[in-house]
N, C-alpha and C positions, 0 to 999 in steps of 0.2 A: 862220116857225117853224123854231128847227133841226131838224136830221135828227135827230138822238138823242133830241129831243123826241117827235117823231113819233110813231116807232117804239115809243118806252115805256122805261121804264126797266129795264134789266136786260139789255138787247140788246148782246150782241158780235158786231162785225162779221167776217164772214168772209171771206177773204181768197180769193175765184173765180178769179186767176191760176193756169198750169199752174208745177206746182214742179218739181224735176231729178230728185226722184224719182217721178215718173208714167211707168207703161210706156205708151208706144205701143205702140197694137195691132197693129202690122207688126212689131215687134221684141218684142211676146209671140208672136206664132204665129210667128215662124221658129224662135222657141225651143222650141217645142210640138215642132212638126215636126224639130227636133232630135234632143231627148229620145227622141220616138217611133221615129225610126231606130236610136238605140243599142240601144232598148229591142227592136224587132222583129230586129234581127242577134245580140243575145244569145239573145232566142228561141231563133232557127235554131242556132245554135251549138251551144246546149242539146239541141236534138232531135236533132241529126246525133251527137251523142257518145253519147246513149241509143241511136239506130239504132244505132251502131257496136257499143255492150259489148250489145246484144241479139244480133246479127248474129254475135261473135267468142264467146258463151256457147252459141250455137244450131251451130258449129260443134266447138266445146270438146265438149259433151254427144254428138255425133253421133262423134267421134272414140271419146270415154271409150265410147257401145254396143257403138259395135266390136270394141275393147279387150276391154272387157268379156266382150263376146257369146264373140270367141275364146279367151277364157282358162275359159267354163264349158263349151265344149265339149268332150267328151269325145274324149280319145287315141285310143279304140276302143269299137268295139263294147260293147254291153251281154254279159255271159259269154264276153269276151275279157279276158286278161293282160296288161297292155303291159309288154315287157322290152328298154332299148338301141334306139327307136326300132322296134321290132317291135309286132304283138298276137299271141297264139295263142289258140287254139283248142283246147282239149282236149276230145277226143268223150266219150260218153255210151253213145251207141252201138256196136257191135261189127259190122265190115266188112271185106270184101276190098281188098285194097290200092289197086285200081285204081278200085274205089265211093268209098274215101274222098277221091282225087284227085277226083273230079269232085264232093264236097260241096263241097272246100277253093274247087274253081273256079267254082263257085256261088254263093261267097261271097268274091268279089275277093280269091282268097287261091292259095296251092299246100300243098301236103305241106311241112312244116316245114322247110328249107334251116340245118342247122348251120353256123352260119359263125366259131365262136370259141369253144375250152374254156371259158368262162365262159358261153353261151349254152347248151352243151352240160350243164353242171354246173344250170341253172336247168329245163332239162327234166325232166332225170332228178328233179328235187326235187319239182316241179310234179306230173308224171304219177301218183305214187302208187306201188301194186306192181303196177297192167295194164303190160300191153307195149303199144306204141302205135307205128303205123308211123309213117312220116318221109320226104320225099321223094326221097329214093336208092333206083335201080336198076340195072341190068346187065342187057346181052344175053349170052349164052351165050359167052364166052370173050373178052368185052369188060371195060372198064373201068368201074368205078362212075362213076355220073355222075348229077348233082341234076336237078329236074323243070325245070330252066331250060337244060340242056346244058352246066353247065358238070361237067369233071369232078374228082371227088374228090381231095382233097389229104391224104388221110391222116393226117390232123389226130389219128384216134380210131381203134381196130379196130374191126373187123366180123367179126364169129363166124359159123361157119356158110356151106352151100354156096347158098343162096335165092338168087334174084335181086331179091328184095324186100327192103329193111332196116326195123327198127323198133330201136326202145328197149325195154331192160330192166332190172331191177336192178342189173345189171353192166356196164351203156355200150351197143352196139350191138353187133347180132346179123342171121339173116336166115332169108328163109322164102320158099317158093312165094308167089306174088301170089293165089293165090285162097284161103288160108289167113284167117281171119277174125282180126280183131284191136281197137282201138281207133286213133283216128289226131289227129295234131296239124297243124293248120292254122298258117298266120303270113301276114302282111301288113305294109305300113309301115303303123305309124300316121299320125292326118290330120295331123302336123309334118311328119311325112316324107312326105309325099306331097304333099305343099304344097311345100314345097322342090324335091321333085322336079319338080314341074311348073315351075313356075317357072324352072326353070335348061334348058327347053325352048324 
């Protein structure tokens, strides 16, 4: 009988040879194993550039605190002035010249040191109508000279036979050291005292 007899009618044969387009399974998986390499080195690529802007933002922010931190700290003291790199201090209190020097030094500070008619001009405005000492003295047929040894340059007068100076409504004047009065402190501010160290 024939074959297509056989079989029955309706049957087509199918053609079992391998055709050009069948993959071989040595040349599908080197192809797997291909892919899978690009695919696993784009990964890493991926993760090492997210480390990096994690890494370069965790430095950024650590930068901007500090910034930051320094720019809201305060010049000076809490009921300190800050004027031209100084802070002052104006007392409340009413002391002898030589009390108020060792508040001033109590508080990282000396008797206010005039160093410039516009510092001078910013006292007398600040102080009010008390008189407030300042840190110029004199030994007894000596030179005026400020609580750091340097002496006076004659910048302003000085009224009066004291060996003690303070401020008054009319510039500066003088008085026995055990005479009671108000007093002004000054210090650098933390800029200048920052700078200062630094250049140590």
């Amino acid at each position: 009988m024939h074959e297509s007899n056989r079989l029955g009618k309706g049957f087509v044969p199918v053609d079992l040879r391998p055709t050009s387009n069948y993959l071989h399974p040595r040349k599908y998986s080197s192809n797997i194993t291909l892919n899978g390499g690009l695919i696993f080195l784009a990964v890493i690529c991926l993760l090492l550039i997210v480390v990096g802007v994690i890494v370069s933002l965790l430095v950024t922010g650590r930068k901007l605190h500090k910034i930051s931190s320094e720019c809201l700290e305060a010049a000076c003291p809490e009921s300190w002035i800050g004027f031209q790199r100084k802070c002052f201090y104006f007392s409340e209190d009413i002391k002898n010249w030589t009390f108020s020097q060792r508040f001033c030094d109590s508080h990282g500070a000396d008797l206010v040191q005039v160093e410039t008619i516009q510092e001078l001009n910013f006292l007398l405005r600040y102080k009010g109508p008390y008189d407030h000492w300042i840190g110029l003295s004199r030994e007894q047929g000596q030179p005026w000279k400020w609580i750091n040894g340097t002496e006076w340059t004659s910048c302003f007068p000085i009224r009066g036979g004291g060996e003690c100076a303070y401020l008054n409504d009319k510039g500066a004047s003088s008085a026995r050291h055990y005479t009671e009065r108000k007093w002004i402190c000054s210090r650098p501010d933390t800029y200048a005292q920052t700078q200062r160290q630094s250049s140590f």
